[in-house]
DODREN-934978 format. One record per residue (C-alpha): residue in one letter; x, y, z. Coordinates in nm, 2 decimals, padded with zeros to 4 digits. Example, Ala and Ser with C-alpha at 12.3 -4.5 7.8 and 13.67 -1.06 7.14 Angstrom:
<atoms>
{atom 'A' {01.23 -00.45 00.78}}
{atom 'S' {01.37 -00.11 00.71}}
</atoms>
This chain:
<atoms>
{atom 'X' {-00.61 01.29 -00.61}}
{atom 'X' {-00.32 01.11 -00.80}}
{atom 'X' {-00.19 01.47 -00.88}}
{atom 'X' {-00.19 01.58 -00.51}}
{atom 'X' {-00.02 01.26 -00.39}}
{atom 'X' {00.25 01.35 -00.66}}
{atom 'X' {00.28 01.71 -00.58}}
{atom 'X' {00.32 01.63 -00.25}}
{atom 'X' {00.56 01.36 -00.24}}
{atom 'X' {00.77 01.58 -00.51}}
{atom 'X' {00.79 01.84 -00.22}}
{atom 'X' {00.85 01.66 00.06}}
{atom 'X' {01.13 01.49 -00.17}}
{atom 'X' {01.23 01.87 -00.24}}
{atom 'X' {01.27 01.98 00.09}}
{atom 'X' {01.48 01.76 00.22}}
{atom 'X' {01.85 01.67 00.19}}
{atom 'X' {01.92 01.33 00.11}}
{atom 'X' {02.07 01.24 00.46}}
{atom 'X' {01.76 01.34 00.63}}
{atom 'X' {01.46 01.04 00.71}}
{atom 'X' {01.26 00.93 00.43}}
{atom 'X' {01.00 00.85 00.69}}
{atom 'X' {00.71 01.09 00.57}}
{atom 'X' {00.74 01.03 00.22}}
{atom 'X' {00.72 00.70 00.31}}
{atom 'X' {00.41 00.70 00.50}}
{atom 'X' {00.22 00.92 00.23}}
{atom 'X' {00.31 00.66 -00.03}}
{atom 'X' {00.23 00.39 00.14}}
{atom 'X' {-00.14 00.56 00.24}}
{atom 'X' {-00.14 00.62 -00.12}}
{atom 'X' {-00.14 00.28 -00.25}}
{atom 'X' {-00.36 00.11 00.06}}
{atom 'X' {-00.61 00.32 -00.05}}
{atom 'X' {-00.57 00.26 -00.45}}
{atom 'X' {-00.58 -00.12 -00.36}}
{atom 'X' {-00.89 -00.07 -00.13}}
{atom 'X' {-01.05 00.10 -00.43}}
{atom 'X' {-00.97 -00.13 -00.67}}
{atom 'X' {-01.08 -00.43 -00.45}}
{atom 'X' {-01.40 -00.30 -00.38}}
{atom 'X' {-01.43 -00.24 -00.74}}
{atom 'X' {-01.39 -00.56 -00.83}}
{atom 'X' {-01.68 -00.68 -00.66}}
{atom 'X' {-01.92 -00.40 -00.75}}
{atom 'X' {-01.79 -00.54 -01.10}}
{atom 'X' {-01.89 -00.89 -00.98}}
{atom 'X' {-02.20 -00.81 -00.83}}
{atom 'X' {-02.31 -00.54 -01.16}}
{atom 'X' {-02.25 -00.81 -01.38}}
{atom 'X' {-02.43 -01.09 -01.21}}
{atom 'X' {-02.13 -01.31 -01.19}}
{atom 'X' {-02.05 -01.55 -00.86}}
{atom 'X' {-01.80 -01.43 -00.62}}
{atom 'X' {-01.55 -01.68 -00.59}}
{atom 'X' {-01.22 -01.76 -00.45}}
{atom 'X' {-01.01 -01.54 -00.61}}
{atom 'X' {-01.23 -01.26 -00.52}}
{atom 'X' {-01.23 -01.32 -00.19}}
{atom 'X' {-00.84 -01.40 -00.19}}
{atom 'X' {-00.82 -01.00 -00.30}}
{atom 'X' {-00.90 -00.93 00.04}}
{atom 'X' {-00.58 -01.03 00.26}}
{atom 'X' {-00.40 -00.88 -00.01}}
{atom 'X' {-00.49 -00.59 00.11}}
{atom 'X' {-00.30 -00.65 00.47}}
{atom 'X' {00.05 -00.62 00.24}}
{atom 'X' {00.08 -00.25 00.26}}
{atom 'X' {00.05 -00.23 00.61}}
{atom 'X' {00.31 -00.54 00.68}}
{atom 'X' {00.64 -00.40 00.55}}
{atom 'X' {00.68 -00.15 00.88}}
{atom 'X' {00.55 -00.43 01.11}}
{atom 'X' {00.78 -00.73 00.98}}
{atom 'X' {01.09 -00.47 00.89}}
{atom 'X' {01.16 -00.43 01.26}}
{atom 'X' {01.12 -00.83 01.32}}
{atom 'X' {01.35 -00.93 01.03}}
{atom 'X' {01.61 -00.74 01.17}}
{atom 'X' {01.60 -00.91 01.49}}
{atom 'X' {01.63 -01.25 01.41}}
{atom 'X' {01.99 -01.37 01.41}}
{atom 'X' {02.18 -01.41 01.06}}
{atom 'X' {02.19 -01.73 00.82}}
{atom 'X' {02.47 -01.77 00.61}}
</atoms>
């Protein structure tokens, strides 16, 4: 699957010029690595639950974690919205 991904990307990266929009590269990457962090996190507590061992909060704080790679396009827009600080 990894080797797909990478072909992929390397294509789309191929194909374009480097003034065109990054947009679908972008997107594949970032379905890429919500799904390797899904994986992992329900690893983790197959992990817990093979091994006997309690489930506790940092287990459990593996789970909004997973929100991350999904926020970046949402907040990007907002953020440039709100008015400067200097």
């Amino acid at each position: 699957m990894a080797a797909l991904i990478i072909r992929e990307v390397h294509a789309i990266s191929q194909s374009q010029a480097p003034s065109e929009d990054r947009g679908r590269v972008t997107f594949t990457v970032s379905v890429a690595l919500a799904v390797l962090s899904a994986f992992t996190v329900a690893l983790r507590f197959l992990s817990r639950l093979k091994i006997q061992a309690p489930i506790q909060w940092d287990d459990w704080l593996c789970i909004p974690s997973l929100v991350y790679p999904t926020a970046p396009p949402n907040i990007v827009p907002l953020r440039s919205q709100l008015p400067t600080i200097r």
